[in-house]
C-alpha positions in Angstrom: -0.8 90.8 -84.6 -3.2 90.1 -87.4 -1.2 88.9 -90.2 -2.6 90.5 -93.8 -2.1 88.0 -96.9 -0.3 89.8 -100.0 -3.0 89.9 -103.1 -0.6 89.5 -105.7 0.8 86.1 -103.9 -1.9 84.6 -103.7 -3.4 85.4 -107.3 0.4 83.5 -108.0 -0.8 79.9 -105.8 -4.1 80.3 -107.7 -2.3 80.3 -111.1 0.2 77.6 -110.2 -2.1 75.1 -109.1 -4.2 76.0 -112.1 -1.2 75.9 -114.6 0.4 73.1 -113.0 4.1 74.1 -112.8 5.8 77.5 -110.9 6.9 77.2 -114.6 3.8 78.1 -116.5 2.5 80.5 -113.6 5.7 82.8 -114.2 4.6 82.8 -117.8 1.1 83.8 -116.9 1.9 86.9 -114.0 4.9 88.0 -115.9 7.7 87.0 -113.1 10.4 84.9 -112.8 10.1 81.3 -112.0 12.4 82.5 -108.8 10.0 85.5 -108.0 7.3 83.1 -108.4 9.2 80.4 -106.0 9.8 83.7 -103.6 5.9 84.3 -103.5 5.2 80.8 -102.2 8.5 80.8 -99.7 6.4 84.4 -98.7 3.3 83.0 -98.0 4.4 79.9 -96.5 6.0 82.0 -93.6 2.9 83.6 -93.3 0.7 81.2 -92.8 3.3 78.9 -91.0 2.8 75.7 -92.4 4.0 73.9 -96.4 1.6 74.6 -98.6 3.1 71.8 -101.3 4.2 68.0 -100.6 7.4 66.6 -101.9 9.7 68.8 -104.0 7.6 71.6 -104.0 4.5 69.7 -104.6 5.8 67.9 -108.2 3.9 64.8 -109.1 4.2 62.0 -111.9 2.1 63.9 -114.0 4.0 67.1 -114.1 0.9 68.6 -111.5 1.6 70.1 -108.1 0.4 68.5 -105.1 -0.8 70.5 -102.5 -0.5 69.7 -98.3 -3.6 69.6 -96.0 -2.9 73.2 -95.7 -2.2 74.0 -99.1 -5.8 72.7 -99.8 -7.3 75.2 -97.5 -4.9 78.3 -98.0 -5.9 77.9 -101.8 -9.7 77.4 -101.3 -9.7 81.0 -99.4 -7.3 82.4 -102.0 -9.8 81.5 -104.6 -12.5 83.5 -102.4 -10.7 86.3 -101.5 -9.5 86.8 -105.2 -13.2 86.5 -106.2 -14.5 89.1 -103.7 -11.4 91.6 -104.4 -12.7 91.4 -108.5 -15.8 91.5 -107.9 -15.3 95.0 -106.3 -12.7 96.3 -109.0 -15.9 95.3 -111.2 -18.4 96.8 -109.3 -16.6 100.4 -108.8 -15.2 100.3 -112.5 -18.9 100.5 -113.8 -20.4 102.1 -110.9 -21.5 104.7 -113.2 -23.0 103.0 -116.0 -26.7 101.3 -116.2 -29.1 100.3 -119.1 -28.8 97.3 -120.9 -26.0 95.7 -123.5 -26.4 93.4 -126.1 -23.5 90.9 -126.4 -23.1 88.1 -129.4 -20.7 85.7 -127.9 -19.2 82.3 -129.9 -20.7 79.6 -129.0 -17.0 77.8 -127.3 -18.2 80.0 -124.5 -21.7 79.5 -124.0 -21.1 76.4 -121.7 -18.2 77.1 -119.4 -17.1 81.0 -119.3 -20.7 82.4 -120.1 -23.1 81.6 -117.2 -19.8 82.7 -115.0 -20.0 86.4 -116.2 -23.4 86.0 -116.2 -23.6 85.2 -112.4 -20.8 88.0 -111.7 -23.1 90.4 -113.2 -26.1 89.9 -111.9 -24.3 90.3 -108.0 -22.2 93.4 -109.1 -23.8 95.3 -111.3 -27.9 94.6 -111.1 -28.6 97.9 -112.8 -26.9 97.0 -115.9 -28.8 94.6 -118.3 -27.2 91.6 -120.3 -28.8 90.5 -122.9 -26.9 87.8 -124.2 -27.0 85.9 -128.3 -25.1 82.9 -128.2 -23.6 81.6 -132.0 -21.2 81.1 -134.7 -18.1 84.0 -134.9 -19.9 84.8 -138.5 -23.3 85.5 -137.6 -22.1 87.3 -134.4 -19.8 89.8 -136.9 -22.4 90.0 -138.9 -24.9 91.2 -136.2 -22.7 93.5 -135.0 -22.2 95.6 -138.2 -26.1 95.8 -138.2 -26.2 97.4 -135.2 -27.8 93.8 -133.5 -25.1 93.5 -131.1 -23.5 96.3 -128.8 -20.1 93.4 -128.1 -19.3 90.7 -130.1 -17.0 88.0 -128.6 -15.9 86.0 -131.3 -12.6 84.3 -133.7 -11.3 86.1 -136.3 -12.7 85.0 -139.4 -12.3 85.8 -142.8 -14.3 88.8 -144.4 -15.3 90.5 -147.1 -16.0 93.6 -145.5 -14.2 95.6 -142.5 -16.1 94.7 -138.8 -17.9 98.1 -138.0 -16.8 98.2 -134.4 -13.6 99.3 -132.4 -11.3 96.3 -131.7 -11.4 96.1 -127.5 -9.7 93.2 -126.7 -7.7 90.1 -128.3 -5.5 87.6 -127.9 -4.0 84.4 -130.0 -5.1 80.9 -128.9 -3.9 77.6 -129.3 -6.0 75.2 -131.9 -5.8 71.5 -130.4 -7.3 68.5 -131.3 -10.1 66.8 -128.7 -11.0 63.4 -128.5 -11.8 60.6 -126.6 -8.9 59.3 -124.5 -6.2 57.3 -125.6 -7.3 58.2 -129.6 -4.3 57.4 -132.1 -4.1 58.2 -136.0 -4.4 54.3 -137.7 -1.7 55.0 -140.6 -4.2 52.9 -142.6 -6.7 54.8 -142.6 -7.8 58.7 -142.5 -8.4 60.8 -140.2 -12.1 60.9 -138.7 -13.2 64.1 -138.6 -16.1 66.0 -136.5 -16.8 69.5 -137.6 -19.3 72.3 -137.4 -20.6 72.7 -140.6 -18.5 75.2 -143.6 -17.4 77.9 -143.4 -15.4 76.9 -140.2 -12.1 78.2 -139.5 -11.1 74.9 -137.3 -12.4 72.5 -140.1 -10.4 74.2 -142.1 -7.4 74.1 -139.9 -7.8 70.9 -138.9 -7.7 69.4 -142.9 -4.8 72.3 -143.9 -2.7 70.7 -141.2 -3.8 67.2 -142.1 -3.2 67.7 -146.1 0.5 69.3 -144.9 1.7 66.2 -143.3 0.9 64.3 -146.1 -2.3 62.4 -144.4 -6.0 62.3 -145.5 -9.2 62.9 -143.4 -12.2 62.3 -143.9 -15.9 64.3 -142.9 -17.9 61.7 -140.9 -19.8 64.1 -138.4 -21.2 67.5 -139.1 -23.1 69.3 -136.9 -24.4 73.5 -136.5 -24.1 73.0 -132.4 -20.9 72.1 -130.0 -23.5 69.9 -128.2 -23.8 68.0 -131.5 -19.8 67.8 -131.9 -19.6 66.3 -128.2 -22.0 64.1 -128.9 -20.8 62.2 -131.9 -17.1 62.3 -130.3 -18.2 60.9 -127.4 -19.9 57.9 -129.3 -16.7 57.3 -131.2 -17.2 58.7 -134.5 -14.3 61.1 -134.5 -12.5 63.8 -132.9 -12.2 67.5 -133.7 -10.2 71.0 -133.4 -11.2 73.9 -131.1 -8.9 75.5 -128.5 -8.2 75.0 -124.8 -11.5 77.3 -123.8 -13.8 74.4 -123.9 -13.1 70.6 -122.8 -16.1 68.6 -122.2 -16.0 66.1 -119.5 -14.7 62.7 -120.9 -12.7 64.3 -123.6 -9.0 65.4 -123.7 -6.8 67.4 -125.5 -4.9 65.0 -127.9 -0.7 66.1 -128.0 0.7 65.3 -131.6 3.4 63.3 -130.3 2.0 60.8 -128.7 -1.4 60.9 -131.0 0.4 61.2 -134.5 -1.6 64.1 -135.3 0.2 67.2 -136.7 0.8 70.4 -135.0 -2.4 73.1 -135.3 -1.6 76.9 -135.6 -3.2 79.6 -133.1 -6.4 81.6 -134.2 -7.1 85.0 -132.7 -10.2 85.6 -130.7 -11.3 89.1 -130.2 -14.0 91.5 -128.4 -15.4 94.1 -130.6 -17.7 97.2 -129.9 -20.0 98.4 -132.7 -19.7 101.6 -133.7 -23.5 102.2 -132.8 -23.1 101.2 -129.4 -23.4 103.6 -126.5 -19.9 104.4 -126.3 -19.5 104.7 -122.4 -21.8 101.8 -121.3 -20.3 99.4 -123.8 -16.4 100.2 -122.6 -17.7 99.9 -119.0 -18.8 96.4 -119.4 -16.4 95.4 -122.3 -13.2 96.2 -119.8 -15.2 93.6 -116.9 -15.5 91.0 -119.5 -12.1 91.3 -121.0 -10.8 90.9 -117.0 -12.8 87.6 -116.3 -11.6 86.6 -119.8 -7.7 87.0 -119.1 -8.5 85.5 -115.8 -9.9 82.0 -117.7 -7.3 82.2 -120.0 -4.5 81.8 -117.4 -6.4 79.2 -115.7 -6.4 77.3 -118.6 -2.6 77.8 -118.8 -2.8 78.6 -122.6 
């Protein structure tokens, strides 16, 4: 007899080898860390083989370290759980076509973006994306103009009410990134690398450097994330933006072991204008507020 894999088990793997701990994933798909522990004792009968090495796959650095078999039960977990969105996707906005216009912040541009991109061009050819990539400002302010049908953006401070209809939004760490093994020098301030003002993490970044009694200093400003990378990369400074972007070679610096204090959490949100064709715009909003949720957890935020 055929034996049939349980979705919602292995949707759990996925999200505990992507957070790291059973810990974290029980946090993320609202269980218990002994429902979670049940889920893997589950699917290891199934498949009849370990799935994790050691004590239940624990390593030095607080990962999870996956058996022979584990490495190929998760690869086909990630495929299957692809496939089985996709679908939900496809037959959630089977009945709406034309074309949207989304202004999305630019901390998505490089990593989340030309994923719901591809996703949408495979489910949902009839339905047009055309996609404006920039600050949370300008996207806001594109919006109220009728510019923008979605807006994808961080809260920022306004003088006037957004004119759209609040979809989606959640509350995201601020951290600090920079190069590995960066430490404050009590001697001197803290380099910073910022977009230029207004910019809610600049601002974050110095209110949380002024509280602890520190100084910083401006030594990099840039309009692009590309430019930010850059200069960080070369050693100028580091910066504050939260855990949906980490370039390669950069790493989220802990204030414990950096000396850096504590950030707060911004809230990022998806908006539909109020001009926007009401039914298309929901359609696509509730895909991209799906594969949204779905980075978030894998980024064990």
């Amino acid at each position: 007899m055929l034996t049939n894999l349980d979705m919602a088990v292995l949707r759990t793997l996925v999200t505990a080898v992507d957070a790291g701990s059973f810990t974290r994933a029980a946090s993320v798909v609202g269980r218990s860390q002994s429902a979670v522990s049940l889920q893997i004792d589950k699917l290891e009968r199934q498949v009849g083989k370990p799935l994790f090495a050691g004590r239940r796959g624990r390593t030095g650095d607080g990962g999870l370290q996956l058996t022979e078999a584990g490495q190929v039960v998760l690869t086909y977990a990630r495929r299957i759980l692809e496939l089985n969105d996709e679908a939900v996707d496809a037959v959630r906005g089977f009945n709406a076509q034309g074309a949207i216009r989304i202004g999305i912040a630019e901390d998505l541009a490089e990593t989340w973006l030309p994923v719901v991109l591809a996703r949408f061009a495979r489910t949902r050819p009839d339905i047009r994306i055309e996609t404006t990539v920039g600050r949370s400002n300008g996207m806001l302010d594109q919006l109220d103009r009728g510019e923008q049908d979605i807006a994808l953006v961080f809260s920022v401070p306004r003088a006037n009410p957004v004119q759209g209809e609040c979809h989606w939004r959640i509350a995201l760490p601020i951290i600090w990134i920079g190069p590995p093994g960066w430490r404050v020098r009590r001697s001197q301030p803290v380099p910073l690398v910022t977009f230029e003002p207004p910019c809610l993490f600049r601002g974050a970044a110095q209110t949380a450097i002024d509280g602890a009694g520190m100084e910083s200093r401006i030594v990099f400003q840039s309009p692009s994330l590309a430019g930010l990378w850059s200069a960080i990369s070369a050693g100028l400074g580091i910066t504050t933006r939260t855990p949906l972007v980490m370039p390669t070679g950069l790493v989220q610096l802990k204030p414990r072991s950096s000396g850096l204090p504590p950030l707060p959490r911004v809230e990022f949100a998806m908006y539909i204008a109020n001009k926007a064709e009401r039914r298309l715009a929901s359609d696509v909003a509730a895909i991209l507020s799906d594969i949204l949720e779905a980075s978030i957890r894998s980024a064990a935020m």
